[in-house]
N, C-alpha and C positions, 0 to 999 in steps of 0.2 A: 281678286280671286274668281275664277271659272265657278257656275252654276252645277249645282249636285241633282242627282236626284232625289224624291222626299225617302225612301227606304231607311238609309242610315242613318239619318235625323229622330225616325220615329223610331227605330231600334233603340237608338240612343236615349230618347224620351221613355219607351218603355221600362228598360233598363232600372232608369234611375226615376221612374215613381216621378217624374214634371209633365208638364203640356206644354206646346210651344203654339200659340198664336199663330191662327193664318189670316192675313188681311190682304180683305178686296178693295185695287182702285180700277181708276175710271182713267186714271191721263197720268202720263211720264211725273208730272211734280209728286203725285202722290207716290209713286214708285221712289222717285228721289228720298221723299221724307221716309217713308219705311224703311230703308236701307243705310239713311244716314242715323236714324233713332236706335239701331238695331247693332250699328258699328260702335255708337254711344256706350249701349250697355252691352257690348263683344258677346251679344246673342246670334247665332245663327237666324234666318229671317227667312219664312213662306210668303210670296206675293203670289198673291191670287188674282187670275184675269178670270171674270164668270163671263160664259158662252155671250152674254150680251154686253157685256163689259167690253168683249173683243170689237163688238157690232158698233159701237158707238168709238174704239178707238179708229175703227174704219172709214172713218164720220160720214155715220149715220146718225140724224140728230134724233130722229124719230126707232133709237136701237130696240123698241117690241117689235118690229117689223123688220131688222138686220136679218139680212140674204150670208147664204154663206162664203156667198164673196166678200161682203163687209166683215165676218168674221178672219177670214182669211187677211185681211189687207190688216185689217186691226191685230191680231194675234203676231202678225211677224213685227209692226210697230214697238210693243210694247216689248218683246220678245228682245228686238234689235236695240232698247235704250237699256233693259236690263242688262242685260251682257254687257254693254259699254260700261252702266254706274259700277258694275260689277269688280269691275276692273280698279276701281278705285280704294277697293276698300280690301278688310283682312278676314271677313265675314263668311260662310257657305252661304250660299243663298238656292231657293226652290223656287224655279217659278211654275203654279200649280195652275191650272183650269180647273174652275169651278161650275158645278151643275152643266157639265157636257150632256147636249141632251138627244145627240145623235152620233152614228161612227164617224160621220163626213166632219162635224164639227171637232170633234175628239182628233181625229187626222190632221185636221189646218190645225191645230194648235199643237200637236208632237212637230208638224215638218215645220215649223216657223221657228219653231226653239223652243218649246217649254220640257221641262225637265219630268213634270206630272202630271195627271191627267186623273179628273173625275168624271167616270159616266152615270147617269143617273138614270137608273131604268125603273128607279121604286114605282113608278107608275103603272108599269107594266104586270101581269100576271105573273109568279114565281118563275118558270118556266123560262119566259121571256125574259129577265131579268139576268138569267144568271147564262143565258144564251148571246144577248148581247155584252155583257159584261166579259166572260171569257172572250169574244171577238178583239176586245178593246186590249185586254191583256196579251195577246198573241201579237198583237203590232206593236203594240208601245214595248213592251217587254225584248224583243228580237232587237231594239232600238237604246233600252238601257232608264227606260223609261217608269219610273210608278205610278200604279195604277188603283185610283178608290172606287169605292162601291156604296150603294147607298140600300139597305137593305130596312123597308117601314117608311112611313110617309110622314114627316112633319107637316103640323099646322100654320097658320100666318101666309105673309107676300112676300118674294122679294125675287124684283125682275117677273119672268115669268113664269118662276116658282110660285104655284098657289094648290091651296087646302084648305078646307074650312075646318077639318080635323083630324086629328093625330091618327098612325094604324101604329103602335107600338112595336118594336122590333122585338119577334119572337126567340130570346138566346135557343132555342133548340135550332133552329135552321141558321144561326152564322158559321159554326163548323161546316156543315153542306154549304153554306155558298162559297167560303174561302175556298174548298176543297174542289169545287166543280170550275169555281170559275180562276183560279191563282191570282187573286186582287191581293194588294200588299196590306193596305186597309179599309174600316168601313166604316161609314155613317150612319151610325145610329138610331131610331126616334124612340129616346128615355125619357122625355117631356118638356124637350127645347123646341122653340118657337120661332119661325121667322120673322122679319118687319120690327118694329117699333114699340107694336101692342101686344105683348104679349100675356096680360095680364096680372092681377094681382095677387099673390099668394101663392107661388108657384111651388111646386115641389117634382125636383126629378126622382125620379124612379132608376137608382144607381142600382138596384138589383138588378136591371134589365144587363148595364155594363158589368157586374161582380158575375155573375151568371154565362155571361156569353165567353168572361178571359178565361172562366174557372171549366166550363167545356174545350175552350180551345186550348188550354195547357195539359185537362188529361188525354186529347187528342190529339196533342202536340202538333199541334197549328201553328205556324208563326206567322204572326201578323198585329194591327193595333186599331184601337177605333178610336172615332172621331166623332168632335160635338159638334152639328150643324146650330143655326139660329141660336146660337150662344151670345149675341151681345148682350151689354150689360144695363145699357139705355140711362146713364148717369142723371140722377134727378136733377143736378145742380145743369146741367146741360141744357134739359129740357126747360127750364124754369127760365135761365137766361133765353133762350129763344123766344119763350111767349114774352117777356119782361123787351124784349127788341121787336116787337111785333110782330112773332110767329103766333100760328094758332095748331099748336100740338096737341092735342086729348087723347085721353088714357093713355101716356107712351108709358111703356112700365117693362122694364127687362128682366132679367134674369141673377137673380141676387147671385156676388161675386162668394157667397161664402157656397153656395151650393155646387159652383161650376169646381170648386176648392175642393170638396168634399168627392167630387166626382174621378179628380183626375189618379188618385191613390185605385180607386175603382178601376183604372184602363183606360181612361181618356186621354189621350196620346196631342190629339190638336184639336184645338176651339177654335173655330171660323169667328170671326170680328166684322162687320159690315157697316152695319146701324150707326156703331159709337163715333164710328169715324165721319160719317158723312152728317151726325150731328155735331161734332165738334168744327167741323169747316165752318157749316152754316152758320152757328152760332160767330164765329168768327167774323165771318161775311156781313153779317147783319150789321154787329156794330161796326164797324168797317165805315160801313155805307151809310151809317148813323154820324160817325162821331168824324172821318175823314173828309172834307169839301172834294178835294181832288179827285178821289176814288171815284166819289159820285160822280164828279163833271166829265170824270173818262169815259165810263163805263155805266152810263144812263138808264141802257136798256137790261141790263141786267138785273139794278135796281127797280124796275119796271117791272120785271118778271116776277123778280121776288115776292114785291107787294102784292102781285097780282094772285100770287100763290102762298098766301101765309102759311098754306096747312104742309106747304113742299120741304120735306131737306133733304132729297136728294142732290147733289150740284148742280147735275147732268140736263136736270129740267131747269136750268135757270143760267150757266154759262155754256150756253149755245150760240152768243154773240161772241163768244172768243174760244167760240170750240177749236177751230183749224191751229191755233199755234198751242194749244193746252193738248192734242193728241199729238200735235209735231215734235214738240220739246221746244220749239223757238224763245232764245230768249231777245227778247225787245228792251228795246232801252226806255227812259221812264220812269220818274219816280211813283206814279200810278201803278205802272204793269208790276214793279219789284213789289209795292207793297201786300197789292192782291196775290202775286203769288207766296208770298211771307203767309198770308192770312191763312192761306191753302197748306201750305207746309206745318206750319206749327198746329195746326187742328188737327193733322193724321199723328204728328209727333207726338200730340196731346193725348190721344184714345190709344194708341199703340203703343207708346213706352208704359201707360198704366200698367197695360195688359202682361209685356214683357216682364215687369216687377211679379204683377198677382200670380204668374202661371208658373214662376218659376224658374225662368230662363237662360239668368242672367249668368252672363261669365262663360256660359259653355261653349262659344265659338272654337274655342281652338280644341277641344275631346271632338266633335262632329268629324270622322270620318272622311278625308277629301277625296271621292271615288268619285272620277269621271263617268261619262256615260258609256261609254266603251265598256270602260271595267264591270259596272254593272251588268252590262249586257252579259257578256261573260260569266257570271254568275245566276243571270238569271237561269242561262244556257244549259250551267251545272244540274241546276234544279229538278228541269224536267225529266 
């Protein structure tokens, strides 16, 4: 099945009171695993590539410092395996950019193929925000393209996302930004957290989302919003990591019955990042513990790892086999097969969770199959 836009996906999530999980990787297996776990539970599926996510499939090992040509080279890679697995299966599929954090990057990732596109201007002044943001819509939109918005600042890391603290999203200004800027939807900040640690005790602030739909329905805005830093940071996860000789402290997520409470609220899609790149590691670890082979293959990796107990991002640690993990090459091997098994069933493990809690499951075949074309065409209507 051909890739959709995110529009009729989150219509369809509004509609019917669910959220649909959006999950970020880093290289084709983990694309593979999202789309085959997603065909599993005949869920429609959001693969998210973030702005540096693209930088590192353009191999760059060192993706905080990805040029917009490694984004460019990496955006049409991952853009080019999607479309292909795509084809394999009976599923809509989205593939979204996350945290675009300029128009030129927002650009390589519509001309490469992505179906969605998020600019992130919350850093910017009001003003500037909803100045670039309209920009973003005016190109993607002529192209059939969806377009989010990120209106409030979350706290935490992730990539070169960072804040030491939260600016709450004021629901009186989301009608004025839908309105000035025509974004389909918007991200948030109700009290989700980026990274790992996000503390203990948390509590979202669902008025901030009951507040912003209940303006935009007597304003009659159509559009949906989004929970950034929503992973859920699975204790049993984290515990196996230190128990394998990680050294993870304070990793503390986001309790799954809160993100549940929220999505009746308007929460339309929860970004997923964290769970997944702990459940690989975790993966990896004993791997490299319990398998000879794996080890004798793939030394330096184990090398790395050690050398980084506190790391579980992948991307800092299979950089001795980055070239054929952003290519897609499969190598023959009973080494190469199992490590990448290890990497597949980790994304399968934190994403079909997700698919089950959020609600998802079964709705592939109600999703809407609207080309980009046809979108365009309506966006067209609009204006």
């Amino acid at each position: 099945m051909s890739l959709i836009p995110l529009k009729p996906l989150l219509d369809y999530a509004t509609k019917n009171r669910i959220a649909h999980g959006a999950f970020n990787v880093n290289m084709i297996t983990q694309a593979e695993a999202v789309i085959e776990i997603h065909t599993i539970f005949q869920s429609a599926a959001i693969i998210q590539g973030a702005d540096l996510a693209n930088a590192f499939m353009g191999g760059r090992a060192d993706f905080m410092n990805g040029t917009l040509e490694d984004k460019k080279l990496g955006a049409k890679r991952i853009a080019d395996a999607v479309k292909r697995i795509a084809k394999t299966t009976n599923i809509p599929i989205v593939l979204h950019l996350d945290h675009g954090k300029s128009f030129d990057a927002v650009k390589a990732a519509i001309d490469a193929g992505y179906t969605s596109v998020m600019i992130d201007g919350s850093s910017l002044p009001y003003s500037g925000n909803v100045e670039l943001t309209r920009e973003v819509v005016q190109y993607a939109h002529a192209r059939g393209v969806s377009v989010e918005g990120e209106l409030g600042v979350l706290a935490g890391v992730e990539d070169d996302v960072f804040s030491e603290a939260s600016t709450y999203t004021n629901p009186m200004t989301v009608c004025d930004f839908f309105r000035k800027t025509g974004c389909d939807c918007l991200a948030i900040s109700y009290g989700t957290k980026h990274g790992a640690v996000k503390g203990n005790n948390i509590k979202l602030r669902k008025e901030i989302a009951i507040a912003s739909m209940e303006n935009m329905r007597h304003e009659g805005i159509e559009g949906a919003l989004v929970s950034h830093g929503s992973s859920m940071v699975p204790k049993y996860l984290v515990d196996e990591i230190n128990e394998l000789g990680g050294k993870l402290a304070n990793a503390v997520g986001i309790p799954v019955y809160e993100l549940l409470e929220a999505i009746p609220c308007g929460i339309s899609k929860i970004n997923i990042d964290t769970d997944i790149r702990l459940a690989v590691t975790r993966n990896l670890r004993r791997m490299f513990i319990e398998n000879s082979l794996v080890k004798k293959e793939f030394p330096k990796i184990w090398e790395l790892m050690q050398a980084q107990p506190e790391q579980f991002d992948p991307r800092y640690y299979l950089v001795p086999i980055m070239a054929p993990l952003i290519g897609g090459e499969n190598r023959d091997g009973e080494a190469w097969s199992t490590l990448l098994r290890g990497i597949k069933r980790g994304v399968m493990e934190a994403v079909g969770s997700a698919i089950v809690q959020f609600g998802s499951v079964g709705d592939a075949p109600k999703i809407p199959q609207i080309s980009l074309e046809e979108m365009a065409d309506i966006y067209k209507k609009k204006v």
